[in-house]
MDAnalysis code that builds the backbone (N, CA, C; Angstrom):
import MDAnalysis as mda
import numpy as np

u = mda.Universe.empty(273, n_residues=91, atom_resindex=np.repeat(np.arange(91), 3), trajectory=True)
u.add_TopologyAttr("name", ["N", "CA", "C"] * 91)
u.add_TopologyAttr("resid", np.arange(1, 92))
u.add_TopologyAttr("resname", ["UNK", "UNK", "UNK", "UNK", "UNK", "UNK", "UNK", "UNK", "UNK", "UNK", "UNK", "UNK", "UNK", "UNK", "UNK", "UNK", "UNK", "UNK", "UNK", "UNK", "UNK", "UNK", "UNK", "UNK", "UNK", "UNK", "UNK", "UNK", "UNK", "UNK", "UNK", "UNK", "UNK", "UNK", "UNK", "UNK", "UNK", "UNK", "UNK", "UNK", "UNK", "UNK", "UNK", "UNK", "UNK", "UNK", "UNK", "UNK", "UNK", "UNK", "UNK", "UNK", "UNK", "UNK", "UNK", "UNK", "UNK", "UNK", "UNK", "UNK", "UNK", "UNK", "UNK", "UNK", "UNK", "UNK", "UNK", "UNK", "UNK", "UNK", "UNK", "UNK", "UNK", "UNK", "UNK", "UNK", "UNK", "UNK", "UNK", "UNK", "UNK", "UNK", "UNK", "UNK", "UNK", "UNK", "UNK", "UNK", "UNK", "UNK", "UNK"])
u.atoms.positions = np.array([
    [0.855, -1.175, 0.000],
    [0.000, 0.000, 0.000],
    [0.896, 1.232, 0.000],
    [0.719, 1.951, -0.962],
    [1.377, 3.516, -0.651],
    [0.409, 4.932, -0.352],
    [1.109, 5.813, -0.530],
    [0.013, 6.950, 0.094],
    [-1.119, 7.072, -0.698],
    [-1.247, 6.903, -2.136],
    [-2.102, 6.802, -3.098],
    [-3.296, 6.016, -2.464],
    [-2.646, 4.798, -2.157],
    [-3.698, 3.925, -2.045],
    [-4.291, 4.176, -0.641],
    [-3.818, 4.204, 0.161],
    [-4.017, 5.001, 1.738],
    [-5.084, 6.177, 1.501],
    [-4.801, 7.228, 0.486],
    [-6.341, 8.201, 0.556],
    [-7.285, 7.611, 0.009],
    [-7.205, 6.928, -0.942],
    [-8.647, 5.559, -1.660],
    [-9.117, 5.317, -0.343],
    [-8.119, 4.857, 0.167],
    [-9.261, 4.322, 1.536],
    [-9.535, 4.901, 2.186],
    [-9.274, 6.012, 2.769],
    [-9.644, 7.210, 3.304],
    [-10.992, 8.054, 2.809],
    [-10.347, 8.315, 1.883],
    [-11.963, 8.659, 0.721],
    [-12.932, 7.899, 0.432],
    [-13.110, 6.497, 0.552],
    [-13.943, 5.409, 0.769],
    [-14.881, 5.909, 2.189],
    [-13.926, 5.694, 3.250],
    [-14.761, 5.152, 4.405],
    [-14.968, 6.419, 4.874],
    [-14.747, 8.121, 4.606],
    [-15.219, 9.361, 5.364],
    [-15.788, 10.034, 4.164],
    [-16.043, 9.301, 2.828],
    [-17.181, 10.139, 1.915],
    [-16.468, 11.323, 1.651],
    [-15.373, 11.415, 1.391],
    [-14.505, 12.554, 1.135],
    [-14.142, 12.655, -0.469],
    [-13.271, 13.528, -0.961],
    [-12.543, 13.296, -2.198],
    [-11.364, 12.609, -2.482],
    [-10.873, 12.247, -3.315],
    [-9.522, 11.650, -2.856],
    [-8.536, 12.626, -2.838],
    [-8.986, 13.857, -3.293],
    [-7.921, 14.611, -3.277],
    [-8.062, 15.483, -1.952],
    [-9.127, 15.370, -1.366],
    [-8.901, 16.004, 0.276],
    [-8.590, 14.944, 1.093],
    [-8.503, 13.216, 0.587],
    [-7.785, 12.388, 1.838],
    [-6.321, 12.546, 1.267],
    [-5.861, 12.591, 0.036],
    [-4.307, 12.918, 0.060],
    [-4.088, 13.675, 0.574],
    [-4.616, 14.831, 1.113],
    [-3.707, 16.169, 1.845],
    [-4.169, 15.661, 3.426],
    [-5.179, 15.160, 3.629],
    [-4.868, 14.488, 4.665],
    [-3.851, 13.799, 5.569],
    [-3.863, 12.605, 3.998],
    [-2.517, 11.888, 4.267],
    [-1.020, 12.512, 4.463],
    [-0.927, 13.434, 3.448],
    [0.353, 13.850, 3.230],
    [0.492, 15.142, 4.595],
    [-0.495, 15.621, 5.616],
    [-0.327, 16.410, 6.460],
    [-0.024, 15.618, 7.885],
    [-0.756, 14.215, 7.795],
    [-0.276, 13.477, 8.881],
    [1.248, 13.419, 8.639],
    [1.523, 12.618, 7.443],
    [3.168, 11.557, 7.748],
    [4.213, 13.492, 7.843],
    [3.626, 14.609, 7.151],
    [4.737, 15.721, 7.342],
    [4.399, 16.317, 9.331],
    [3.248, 15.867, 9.732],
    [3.709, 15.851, 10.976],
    [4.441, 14.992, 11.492],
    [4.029, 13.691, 11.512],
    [5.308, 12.789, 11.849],
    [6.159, 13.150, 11.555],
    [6.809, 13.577, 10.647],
    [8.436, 13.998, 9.983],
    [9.018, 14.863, 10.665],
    [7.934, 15.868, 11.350],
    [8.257, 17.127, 12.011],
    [8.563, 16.972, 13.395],
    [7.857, 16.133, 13.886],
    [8.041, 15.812, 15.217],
    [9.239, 14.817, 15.434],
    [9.584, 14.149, 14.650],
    [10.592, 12.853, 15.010],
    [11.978, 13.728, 14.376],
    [12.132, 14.641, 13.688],
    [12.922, 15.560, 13.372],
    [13.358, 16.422, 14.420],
    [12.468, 16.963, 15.116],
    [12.763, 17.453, 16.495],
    [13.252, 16.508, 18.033],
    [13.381, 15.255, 17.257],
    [13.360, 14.215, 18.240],
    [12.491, 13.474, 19.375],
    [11.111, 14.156, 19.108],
    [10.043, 13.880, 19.609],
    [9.479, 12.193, 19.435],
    [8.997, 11.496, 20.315],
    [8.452, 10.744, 20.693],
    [6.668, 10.706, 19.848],
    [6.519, 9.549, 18.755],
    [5.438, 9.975, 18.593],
    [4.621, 8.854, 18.686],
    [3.378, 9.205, 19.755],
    [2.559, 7.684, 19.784],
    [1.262, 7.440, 19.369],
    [0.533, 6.890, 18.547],
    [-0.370, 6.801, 17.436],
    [-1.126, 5.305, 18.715],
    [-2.577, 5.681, 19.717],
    [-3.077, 4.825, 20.398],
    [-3.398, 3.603, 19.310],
    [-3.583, 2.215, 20.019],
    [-4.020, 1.635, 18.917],
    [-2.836, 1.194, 17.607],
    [-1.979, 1.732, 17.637],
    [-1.243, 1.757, 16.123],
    [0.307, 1.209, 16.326],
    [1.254, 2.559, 17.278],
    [2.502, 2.216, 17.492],
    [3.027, 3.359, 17.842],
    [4.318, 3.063, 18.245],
    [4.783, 4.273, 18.758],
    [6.299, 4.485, 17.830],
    [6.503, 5.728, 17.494],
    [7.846, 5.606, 16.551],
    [8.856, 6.568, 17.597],
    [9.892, 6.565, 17.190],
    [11.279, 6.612, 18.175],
    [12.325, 7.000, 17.376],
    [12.776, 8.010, 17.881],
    [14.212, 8.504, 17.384],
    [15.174, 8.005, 17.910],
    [16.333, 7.082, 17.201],
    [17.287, 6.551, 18.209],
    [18.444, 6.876, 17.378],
    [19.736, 7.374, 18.044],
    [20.984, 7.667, 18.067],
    [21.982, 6.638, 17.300],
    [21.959, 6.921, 16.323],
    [23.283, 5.721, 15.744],
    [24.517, 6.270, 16.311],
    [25.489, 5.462, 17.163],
    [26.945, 6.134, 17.446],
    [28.033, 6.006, 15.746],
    [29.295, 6.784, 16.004],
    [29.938, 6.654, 14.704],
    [30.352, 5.326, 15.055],
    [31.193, 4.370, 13.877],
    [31.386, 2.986, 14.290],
    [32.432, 2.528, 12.955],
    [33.214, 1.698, 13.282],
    [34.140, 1.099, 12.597],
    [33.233, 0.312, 11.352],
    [33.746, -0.014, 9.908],
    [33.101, -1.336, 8.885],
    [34.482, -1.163, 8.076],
    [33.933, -1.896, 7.056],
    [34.958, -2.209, 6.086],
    [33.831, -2.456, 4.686],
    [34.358, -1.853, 3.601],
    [34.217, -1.580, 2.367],
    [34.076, -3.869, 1.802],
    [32.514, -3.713, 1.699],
    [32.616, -5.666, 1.378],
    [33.193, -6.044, 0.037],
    [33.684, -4.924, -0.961],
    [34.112, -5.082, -2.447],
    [35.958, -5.028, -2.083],
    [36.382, -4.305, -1.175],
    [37.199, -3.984, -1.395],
    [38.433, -4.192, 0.484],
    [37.475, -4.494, 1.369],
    [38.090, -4.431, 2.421],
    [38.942, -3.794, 3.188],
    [38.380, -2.611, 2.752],
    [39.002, -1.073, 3.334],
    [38.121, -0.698, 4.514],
    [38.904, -0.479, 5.598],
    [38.352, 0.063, 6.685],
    [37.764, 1.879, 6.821],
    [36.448, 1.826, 6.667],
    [35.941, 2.972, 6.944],
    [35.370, 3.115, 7.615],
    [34.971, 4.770, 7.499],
    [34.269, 5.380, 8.952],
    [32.839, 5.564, 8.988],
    [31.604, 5.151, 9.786],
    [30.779, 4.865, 9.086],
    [30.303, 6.453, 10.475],
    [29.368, 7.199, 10.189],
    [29.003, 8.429, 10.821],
    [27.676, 8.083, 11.584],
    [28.132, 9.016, 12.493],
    [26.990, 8.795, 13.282],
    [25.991, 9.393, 13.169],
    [24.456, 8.541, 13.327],
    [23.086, 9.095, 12.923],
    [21.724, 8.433, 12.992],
    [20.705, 9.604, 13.065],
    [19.615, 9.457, 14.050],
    [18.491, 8.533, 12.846],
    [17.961, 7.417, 13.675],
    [16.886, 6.691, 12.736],
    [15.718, 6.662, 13.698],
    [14.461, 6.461, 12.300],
    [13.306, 6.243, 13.026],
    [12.989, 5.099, 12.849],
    [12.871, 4.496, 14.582],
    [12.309, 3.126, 14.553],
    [10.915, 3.124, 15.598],
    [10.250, 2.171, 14.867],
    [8.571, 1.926, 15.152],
    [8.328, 0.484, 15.961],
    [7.476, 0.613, 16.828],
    [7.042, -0.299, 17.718],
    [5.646, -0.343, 17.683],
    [5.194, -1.396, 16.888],
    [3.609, -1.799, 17.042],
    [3.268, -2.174, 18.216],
    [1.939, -1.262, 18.283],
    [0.523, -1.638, 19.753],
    [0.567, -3.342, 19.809],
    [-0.077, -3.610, 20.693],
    [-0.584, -4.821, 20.973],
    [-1.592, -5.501, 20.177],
    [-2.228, -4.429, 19.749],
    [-4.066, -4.562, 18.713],
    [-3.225, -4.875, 17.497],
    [-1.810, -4.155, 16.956],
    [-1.440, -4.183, 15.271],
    [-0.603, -5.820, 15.739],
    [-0.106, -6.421, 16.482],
    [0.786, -7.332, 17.036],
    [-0.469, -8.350, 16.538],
    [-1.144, -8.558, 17.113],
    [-2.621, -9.396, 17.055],
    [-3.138, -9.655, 16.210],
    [-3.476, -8.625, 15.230],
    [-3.889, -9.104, 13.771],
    [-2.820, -9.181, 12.991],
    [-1.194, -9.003, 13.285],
    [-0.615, -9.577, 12.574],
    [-0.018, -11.611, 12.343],
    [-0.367, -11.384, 13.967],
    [-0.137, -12.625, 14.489],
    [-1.711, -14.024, 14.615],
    [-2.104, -13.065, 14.429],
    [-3.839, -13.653, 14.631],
    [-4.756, -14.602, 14.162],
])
């Protein structure tokens, strides 16, 4: 499913347009973006909670060539499904 298909369904089930559930859509995930950018904690009841976590810098090596480089340090967003999304995945 991508965002396309995400306002179809949106516009399905609230009798909307699809072009007022895309700005929908696209105003939720640019809040998410905004908030986890600021390093904010964001928790969606029901859904999951997403998380900014700290990559430290860290030693690798080049797998073509076996040169030791420097790999930089940096911030990812990682997501933790509710119990309810756990359930019907597992269900």
């Amino acid at each position: 499913m991508n965002n396309n298909d995400l306002a179809d369904v949106i516009a399905q089930a609230e009798g909307v347009t699809k072009t007022d559930a895309r700005k929908l859509v696209d105003a939720v995930f640019a809040a998410i973006s905004e908030a986890a950018a600021k390093g904010e904690e964001i928790s969606l009841n029901g859904f999951g909670k997403f998380k900014v976590k700290d990559s430290p810098e860290r030693e690798g090596r080049n797998p073509a060539t076996g040169e030791a480089m420097t790999f930089k340090a940096s911030r990812k967003l990682t997501f933790a499904p509710a119990k309810a999304v756990k359930d019907k995945l597992n269900g």
